[in-house]
C-alpha positions in Angstrom: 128.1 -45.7 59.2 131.7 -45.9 59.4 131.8 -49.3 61.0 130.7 -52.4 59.4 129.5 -54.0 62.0 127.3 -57.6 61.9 123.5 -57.5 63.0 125.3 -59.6 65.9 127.9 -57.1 67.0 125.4 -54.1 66.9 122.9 -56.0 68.9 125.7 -56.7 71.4 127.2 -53.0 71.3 123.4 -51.8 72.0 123.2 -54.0 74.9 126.3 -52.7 76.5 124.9 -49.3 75.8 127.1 -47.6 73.3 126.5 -45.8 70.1 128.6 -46.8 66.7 129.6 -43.4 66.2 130.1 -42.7 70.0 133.5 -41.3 68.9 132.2 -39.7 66.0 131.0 -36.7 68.5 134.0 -34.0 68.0 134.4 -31.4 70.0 136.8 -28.4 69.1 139.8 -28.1 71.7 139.0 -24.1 71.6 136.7 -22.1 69.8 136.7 -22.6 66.0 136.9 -20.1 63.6 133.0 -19.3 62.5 132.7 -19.0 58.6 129.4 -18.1 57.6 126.0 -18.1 59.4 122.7 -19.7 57.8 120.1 -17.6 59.8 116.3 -18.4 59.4 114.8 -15.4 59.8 116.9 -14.0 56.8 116.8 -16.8 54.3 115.9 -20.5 53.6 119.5 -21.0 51.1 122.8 -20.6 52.3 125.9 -21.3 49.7 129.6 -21.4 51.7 132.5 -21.6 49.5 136.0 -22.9 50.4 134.9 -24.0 54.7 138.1 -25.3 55.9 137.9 -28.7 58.1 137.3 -27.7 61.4 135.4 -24.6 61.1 131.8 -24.0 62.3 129.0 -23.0 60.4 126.6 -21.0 63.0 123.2 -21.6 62.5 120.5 -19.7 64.0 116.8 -21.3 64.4 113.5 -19.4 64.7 111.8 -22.2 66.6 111.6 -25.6 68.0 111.5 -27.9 64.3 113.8 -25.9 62.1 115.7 -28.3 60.3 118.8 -27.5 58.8 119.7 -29.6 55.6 123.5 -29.9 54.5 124.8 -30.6 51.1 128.3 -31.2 50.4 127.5 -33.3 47.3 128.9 -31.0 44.9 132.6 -31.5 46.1 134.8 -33.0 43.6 136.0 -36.9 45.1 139.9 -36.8 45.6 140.8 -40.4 46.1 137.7 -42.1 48.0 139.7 -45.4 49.1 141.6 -43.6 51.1 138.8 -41.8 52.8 140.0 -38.1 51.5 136.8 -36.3 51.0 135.0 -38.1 53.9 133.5 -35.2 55.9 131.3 -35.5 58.8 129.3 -32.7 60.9 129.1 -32.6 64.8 126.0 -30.0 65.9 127.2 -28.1 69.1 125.3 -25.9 71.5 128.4 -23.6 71.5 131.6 -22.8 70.1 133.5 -23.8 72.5 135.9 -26.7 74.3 132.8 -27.1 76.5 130.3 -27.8 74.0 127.6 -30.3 74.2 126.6 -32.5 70.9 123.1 -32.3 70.0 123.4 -34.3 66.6 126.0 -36.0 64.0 125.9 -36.0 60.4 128.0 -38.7 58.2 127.9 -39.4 54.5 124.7 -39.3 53.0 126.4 -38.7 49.5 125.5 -41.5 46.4 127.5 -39.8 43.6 130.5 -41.5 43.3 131.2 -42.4 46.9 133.2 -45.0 47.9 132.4 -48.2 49.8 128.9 -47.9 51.6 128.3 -44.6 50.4 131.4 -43.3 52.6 132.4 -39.4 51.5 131.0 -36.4 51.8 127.6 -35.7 53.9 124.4 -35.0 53.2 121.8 -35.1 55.6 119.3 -32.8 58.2 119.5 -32.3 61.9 116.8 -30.2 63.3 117.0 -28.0 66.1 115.3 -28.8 69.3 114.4 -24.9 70.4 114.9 -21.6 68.9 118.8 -20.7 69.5 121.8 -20.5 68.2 123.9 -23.6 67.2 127.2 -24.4 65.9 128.1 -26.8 62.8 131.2 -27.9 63.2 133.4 -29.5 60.2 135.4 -32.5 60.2 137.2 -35.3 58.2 137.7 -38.9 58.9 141.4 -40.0 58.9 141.7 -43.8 57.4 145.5 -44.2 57.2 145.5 -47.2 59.5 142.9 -48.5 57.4 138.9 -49.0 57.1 137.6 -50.6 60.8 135.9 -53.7 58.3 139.9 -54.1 57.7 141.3 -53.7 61.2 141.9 -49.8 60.9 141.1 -47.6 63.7 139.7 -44.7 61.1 139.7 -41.5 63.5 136.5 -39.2 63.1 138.1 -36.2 64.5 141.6 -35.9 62.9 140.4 -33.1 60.3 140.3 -30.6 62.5 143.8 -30.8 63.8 145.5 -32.3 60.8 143.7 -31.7 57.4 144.0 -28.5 54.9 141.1 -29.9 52.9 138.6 -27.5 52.2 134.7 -27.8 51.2 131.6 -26.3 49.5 128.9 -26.6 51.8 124.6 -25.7 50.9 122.6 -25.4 53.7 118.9 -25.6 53.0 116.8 -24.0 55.9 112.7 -25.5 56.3 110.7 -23.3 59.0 107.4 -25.2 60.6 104.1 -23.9 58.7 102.6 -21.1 60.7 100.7 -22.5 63.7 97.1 -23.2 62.2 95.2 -25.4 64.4 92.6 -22.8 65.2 91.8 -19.5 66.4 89.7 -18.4 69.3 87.7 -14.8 68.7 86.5 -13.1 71.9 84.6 -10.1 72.3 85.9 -7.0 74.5 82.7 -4.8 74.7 85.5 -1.6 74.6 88.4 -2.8 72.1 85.9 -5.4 69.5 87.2 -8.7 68.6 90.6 -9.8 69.8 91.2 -13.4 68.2 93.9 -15.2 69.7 96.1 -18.1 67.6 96.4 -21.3 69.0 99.3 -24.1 68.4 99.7 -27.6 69.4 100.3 -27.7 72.9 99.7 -24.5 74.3 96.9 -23.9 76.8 94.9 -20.6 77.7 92.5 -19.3 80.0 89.5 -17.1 79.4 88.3 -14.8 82.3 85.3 -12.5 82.2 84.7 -8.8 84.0 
């Protein structure tokens, strides 16, 4: 997490009822330019080359527990004491100025990152329904320093300010095929007709 904050302080900050990366959540001012799509039902590896800051990535989910990993590893560090190379991903229910956050992503990274692992993310959000959601690429701005030093680091400057580019894997894991159990009945005119059942779901059986 970007702020270094005491066991003290984030006991107090939970008790008022806000969230550490409550500013973290960007939201584009417009619609952002879409640069790729990692679909589900087409593959479970998605490579994007070159994704400017403050692009989306659209990602489309098959069902309720799709989960979405993102590796930005493999980019080169450029200075991490400055916090160059310090992405961070908002997920968005839309493309738009209107857009809700359903999920933030921030470092993650071990090789070579800077202080507390501060850099480039790697982590997995998973989607709550089948749908389509938005990705959307950012980069902290530390020029008025770290907050452990008194700096004011802004989580959503990249979009508006930074050229910086990045290489971005998105690894795609689909639920196992529902399973639990499957019902056979008997229709007298069609045979058997079994019927899959998943965690959840109820049915009902009538008879002529």
């Amino acid at each position: 997490m970007k702020k270094n904050l005491t066991f003290l302080s984030f006991i107090f900050i939970l008790m008022l009822g806000l969230s550490t990366n409550i500013n973290a959540q960007c939201i584009p001012g417009a619609a952002a330019t879409v640069a790729g799509t990692a679909d589900a039902n087409t593959g479970t590896t998605f490579n994007f080359t070159g994704v400017p800051v403050g692009n989306v990535i659209e990602l489309v989910a098959t069902s309720a527990t799709d989960a979405f990993q993102f590796d930005l590893c493999s980019n080169t560090p450029n200075g991490w004491t400055d916090g160059t190379d310090d992405t961070n991903i908002t997920i968005l229910d839309a493309n738009a100025a209107t857009a809700n956050s359903l999920g933030y992503l921030d470092d993650g990274c071990t090789n070579g990152a800077g202080p507390n692992f501060w850099g480039p993310t790697f982590g997995t959000w998973t989607a709550p329904a089948a749908g389509t959601y938005y990705a959307f690429l950012n980069e902290w701005d530390w020029a008025a320093g770290y907050p452990g030093n008194g700096g004011n680091g802004d989580a959503c400057w990249g979009a508006a300010n930074s050229t910086a580019s990045y290489d971005i894997t998105i690894n795609v894991t689909a639920p196992p095929p529902c399973n639990v159990g499957t019902l056979t009945t008997t229709d007298i005119n069609n045979g058997a007709a079994p019927v899959e059942l998943c965690p959840g779901e109820t049915y009902s059986i009538t008879s002529d």
